[in-house]
C-alpha positions as CSV (number, residue, x, y, z in Angstrom):
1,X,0.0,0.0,0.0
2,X,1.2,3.6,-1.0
3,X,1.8,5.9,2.1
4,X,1.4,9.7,1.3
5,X,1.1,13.0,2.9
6,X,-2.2,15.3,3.5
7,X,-1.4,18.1,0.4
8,X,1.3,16.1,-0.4
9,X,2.0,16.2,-4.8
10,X,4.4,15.9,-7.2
11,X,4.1,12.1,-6.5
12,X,3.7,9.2,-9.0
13,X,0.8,6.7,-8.2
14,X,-0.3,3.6,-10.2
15,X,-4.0,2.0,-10.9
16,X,-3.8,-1.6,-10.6
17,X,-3.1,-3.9,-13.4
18,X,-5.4,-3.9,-16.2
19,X,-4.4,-7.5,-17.5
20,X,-4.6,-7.0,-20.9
21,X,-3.0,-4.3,-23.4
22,X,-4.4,-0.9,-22.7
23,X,-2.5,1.2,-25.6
24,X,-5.5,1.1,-28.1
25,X,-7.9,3.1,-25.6
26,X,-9.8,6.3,-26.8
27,X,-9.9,7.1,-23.1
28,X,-8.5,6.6,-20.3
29,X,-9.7,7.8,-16.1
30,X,-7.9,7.5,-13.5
31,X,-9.7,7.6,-10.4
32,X,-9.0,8.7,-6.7
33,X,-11.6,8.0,-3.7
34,X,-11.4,9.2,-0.2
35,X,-12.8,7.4,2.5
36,X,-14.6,11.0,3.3
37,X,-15.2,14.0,0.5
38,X,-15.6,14.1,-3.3
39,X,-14.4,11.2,-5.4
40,X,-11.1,12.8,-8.0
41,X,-11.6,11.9,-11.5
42,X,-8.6,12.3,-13.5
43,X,-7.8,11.9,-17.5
44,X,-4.9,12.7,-19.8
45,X,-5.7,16.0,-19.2
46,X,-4.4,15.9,-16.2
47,X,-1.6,14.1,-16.8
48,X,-2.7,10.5,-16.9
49,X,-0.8,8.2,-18.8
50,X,-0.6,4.6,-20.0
51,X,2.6,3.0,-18.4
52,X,5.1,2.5,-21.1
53,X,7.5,0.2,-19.3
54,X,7.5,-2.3,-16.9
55,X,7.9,-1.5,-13.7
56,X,7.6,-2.6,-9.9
57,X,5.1,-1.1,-6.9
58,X,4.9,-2.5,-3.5
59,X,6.4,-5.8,-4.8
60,X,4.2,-6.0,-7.6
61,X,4.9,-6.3,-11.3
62,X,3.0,-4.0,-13.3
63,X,3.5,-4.8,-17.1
64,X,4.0,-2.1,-20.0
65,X,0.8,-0.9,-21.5
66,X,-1.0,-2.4,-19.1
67,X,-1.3,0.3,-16.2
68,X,-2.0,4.1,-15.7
69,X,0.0,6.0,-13.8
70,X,-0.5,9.7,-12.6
71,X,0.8,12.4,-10.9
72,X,-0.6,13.7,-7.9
73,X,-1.2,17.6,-8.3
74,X,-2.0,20.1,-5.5
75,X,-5.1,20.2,-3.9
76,X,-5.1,16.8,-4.9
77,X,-4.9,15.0,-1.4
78,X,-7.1,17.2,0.9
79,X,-8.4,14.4,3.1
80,X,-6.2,12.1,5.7
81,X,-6.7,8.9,5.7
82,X,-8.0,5.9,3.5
83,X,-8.5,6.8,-0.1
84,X,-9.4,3.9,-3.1
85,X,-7.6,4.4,-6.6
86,X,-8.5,2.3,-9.7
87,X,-8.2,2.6,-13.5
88,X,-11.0,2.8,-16.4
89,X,-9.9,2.4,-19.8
90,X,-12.7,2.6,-22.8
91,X,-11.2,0.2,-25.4
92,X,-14.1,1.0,-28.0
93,X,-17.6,2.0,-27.6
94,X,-18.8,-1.3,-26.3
95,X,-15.7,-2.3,-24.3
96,X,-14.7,-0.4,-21.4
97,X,-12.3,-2.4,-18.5
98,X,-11.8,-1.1,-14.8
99,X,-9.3,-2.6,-12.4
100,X,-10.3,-3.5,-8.6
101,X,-9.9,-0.8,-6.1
102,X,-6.2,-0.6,-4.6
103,X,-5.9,1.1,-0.9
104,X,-3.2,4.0,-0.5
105,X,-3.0,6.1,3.1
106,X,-2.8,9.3,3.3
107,X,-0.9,10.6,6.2
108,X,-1.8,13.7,8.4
């Protein structure tokens, strides 16, 4: 699990693994939920992006064009505690895949 800071940013967080080749969506969302307050949704407009290399979190292999990644921007993290992140990726107009939900805390 990912440990962050209240207003904390600049920091790079990751949806779980998709299982499947990502790199043809029209759209991707990357989503941030606090336990309390207003669920974040976040797209490549905000910097959202479709991992382009393997790499490892929390002991945990996530595979190239199979992830999002994004990176937290101020005003981002206004709540302490448990918050929920997960990825949406709409592979055509009829297929759209979302990972499970994957726990980060966020400190005081």
């Amino acid at each position: 699990m990912a440990n962050l800071n209240k207003e904390e940013y600049g920091q790079v967080v990751y949806s779980p693994d998709f299982g499947q080749d990502i790199s043809s969506a029209s759209s991707v969302n990357f989503i941030l939920e606090p336990q309390e307050g207003a669920r974040l949704d976040r797209t490549t407009a905000n910097g959202v992006a479709i991992g382009s290399s393997n790499v490892t979190v929390d002991d945990t292999l996530l595979l190239a064009n199979q992830y999002l990644s994004y990176t937290i921007l101020s005003g981002d993290l206004t709540y302490a505690g448990k918050w929920r992140i997960k990825g949406e990726a709409s592979l055509s107009a009829t297929n759209k895949i979302i990972t499970n939900f994957k726990t980060i805390n966020v400190n005081e």
